[in-house]
C-alpha positions in Angstrom: 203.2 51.4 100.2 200.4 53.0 97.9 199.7 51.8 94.3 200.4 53.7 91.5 197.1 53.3 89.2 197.1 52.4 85.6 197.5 54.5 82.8 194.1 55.6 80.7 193.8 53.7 77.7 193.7 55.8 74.2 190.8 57.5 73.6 188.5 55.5 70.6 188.1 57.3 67.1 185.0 56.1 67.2 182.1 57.8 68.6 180.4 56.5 71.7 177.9 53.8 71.1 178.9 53.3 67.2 179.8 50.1 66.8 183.6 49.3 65.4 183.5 48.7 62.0 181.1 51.3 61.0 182.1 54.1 59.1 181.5 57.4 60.7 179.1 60.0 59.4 179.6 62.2 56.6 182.4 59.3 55.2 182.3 57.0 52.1 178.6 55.9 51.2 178.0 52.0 51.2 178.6 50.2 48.3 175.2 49.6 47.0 174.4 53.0 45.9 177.1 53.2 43.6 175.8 49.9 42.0 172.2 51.7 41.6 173.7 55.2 40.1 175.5 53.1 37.7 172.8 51.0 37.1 170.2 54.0 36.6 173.0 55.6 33.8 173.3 52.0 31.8 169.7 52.2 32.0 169.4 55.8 30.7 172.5 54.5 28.4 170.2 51.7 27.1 166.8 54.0 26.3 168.8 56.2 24.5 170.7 54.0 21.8 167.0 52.5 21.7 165.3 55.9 20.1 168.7 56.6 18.5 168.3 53.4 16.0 164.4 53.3 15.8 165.0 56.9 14.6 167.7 55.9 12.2 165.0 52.7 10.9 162.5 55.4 10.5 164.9 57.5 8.2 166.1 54.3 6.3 163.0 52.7 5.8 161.8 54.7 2.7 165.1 54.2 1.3 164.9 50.4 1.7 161.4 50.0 0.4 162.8 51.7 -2.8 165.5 49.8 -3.3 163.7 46.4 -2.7 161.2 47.6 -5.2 164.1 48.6 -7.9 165.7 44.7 -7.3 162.7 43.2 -7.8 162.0 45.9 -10.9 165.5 44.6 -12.0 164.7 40.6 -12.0 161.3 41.4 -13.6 162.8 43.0 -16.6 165.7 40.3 -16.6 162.8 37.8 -17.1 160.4 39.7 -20.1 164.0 39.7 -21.7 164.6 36.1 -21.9 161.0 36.0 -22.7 161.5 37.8 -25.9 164.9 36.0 -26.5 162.4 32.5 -26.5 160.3 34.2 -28.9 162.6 35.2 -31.5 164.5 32.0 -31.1 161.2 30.3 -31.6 160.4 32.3 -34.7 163.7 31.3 -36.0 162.9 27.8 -35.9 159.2 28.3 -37.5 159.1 30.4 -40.4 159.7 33.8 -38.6 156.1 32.7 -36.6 155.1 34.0 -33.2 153.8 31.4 -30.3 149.8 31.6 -31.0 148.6 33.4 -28.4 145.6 30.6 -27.5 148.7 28.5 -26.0 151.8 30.6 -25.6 153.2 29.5 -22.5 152.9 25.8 -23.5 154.6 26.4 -26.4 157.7 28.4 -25.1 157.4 25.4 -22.3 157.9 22.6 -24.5 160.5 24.8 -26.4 162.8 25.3 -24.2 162.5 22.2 -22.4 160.7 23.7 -20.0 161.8 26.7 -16.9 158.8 29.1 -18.8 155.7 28.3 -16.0 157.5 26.9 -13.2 157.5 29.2 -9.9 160.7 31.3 -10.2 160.3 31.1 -14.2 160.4 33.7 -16.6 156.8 33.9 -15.8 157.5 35.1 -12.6 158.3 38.8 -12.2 158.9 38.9 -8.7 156.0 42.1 -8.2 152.9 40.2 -7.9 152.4 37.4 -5.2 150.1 34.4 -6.2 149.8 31.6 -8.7 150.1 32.3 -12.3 151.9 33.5 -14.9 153.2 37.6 -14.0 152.8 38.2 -17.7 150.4 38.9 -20.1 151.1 38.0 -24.2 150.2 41.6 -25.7 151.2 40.4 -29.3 148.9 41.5 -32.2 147.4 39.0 -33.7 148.3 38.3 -37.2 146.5 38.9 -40.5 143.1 37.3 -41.2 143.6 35.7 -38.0 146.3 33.4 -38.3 149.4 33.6 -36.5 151.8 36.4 -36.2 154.5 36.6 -38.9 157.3 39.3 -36.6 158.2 40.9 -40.1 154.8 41.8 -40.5 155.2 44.2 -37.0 155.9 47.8 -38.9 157.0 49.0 -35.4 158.6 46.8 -33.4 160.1 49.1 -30.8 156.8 50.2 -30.1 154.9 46.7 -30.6 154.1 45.0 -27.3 154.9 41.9 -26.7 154.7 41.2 -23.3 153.8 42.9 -19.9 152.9 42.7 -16.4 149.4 42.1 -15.5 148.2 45.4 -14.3 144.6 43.5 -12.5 147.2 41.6 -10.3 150.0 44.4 -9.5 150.0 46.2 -6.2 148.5 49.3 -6.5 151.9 51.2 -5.0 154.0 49.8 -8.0 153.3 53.0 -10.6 155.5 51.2 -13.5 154.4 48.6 -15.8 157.4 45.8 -16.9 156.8 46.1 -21.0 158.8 43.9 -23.8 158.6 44.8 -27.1 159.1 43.4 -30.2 162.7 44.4 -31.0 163.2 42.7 -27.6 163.7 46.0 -25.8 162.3 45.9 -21.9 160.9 49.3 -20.2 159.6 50.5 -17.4 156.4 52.1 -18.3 153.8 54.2 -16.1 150.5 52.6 -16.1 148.4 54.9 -18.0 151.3 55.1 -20.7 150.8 51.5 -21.1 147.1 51.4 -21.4 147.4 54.3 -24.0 149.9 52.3 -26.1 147.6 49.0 -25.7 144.6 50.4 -26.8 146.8 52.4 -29.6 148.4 48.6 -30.5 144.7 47.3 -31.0 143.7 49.7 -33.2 146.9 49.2 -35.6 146.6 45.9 -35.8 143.0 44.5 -35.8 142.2 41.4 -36.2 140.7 41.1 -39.2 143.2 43.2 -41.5 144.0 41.6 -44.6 146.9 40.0 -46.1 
């Protein structure tokens, strides 16, 4: 009796020699390059928003400087106000008399208890970096050399009183901080304020008579 043989198994979908498991040519890639395209486009992503806000800083920074410059501007002339507010106080108490100018910030000092030269004081005008007072006492002296009577200023909203000291200011600030005698604060160009100084000197010399 003769044996019927087997049946053939199925072919394989797989070529011959590739092992099982392996996907076939032209299929699916393997996972890793995905991962590196999508790394190479954060990447890209990444260099982008980079020159996107150093170019924004760039744009803003002018803009900031200003605006730092105006805030400190602002507490400067907040400070030469209260300055003049000490003074006239002062005068009230003494006989309509000025601070001598020998010992002015001593004298505001002790009058107000003190807050005049301490860092952060009215001394301080926030625009010049270093010990000191910010200030310089501009008033005229008064006649035959003793000290300044206010109602003998004829112009006291032109008078100086007190200002910034132009030998310690940056060179990029181009206003001056400038009280006057009616208590009025400005902000005054540089050579303005040299004009009106050496205009101030000549009105009010120091030897004029009674």
């Amino acid at each position: 009796m003769s044996q019927v043989p087997p049946p053939a198994p199925p072919p394989s979908p797989f070529p011959a020699g590739q092992p099982v498991g392996t996907p076939p040519a032209g299929g699916p890639q393997p996972q890793s390059s995905a991962t590196k395209t999508i790394a190479i486009v954060l990447s890209i992503l990444v260099v982008l928003m980079a020159l996107v806000c150093a170019g924004v800083f760039l744009v803003l920074m002018p803009a900031l400087g200003k605006a730092r410059e105006a805030a400190q501007a602002a507490v400067a002339m907040a400070n030469a106000r209260q300055l003049m507010v000490a003074v006239h106080s002062y005068a009230t108490e003494f006989k309509d008399r000025a601070p001598a100018s020998a010992d002015w910030e001593a004298t505001l000092d002790a009058y107000l208890g003190g807050g005049v030269a301490a860092p952060g004081g009215m001394l301080d005008s926030r625009r010049i970096d270093g010990p000191g007072p910010d200030f310089v006492y501009a008033a005229p002296p008064g006649r035959q050399g003793k000290q300044l009577i206010l109602s003998d200023i004829r112009f006291p909203s032109k008078t100086i009183f007190f200002h910034e000291d132009l030998t310690r200011l940056p060179p990029s600030v181009k206003t001056v901080v400038v009280a006057y005698a009616d208590s009025s604060v400005k902000l005054v160009p540089r050579a303005e304020l040299e004009r009106a100084l050496a205009a101030q000197a000549r009105d009010y010399p120091p030897d004029r008579g009674p």
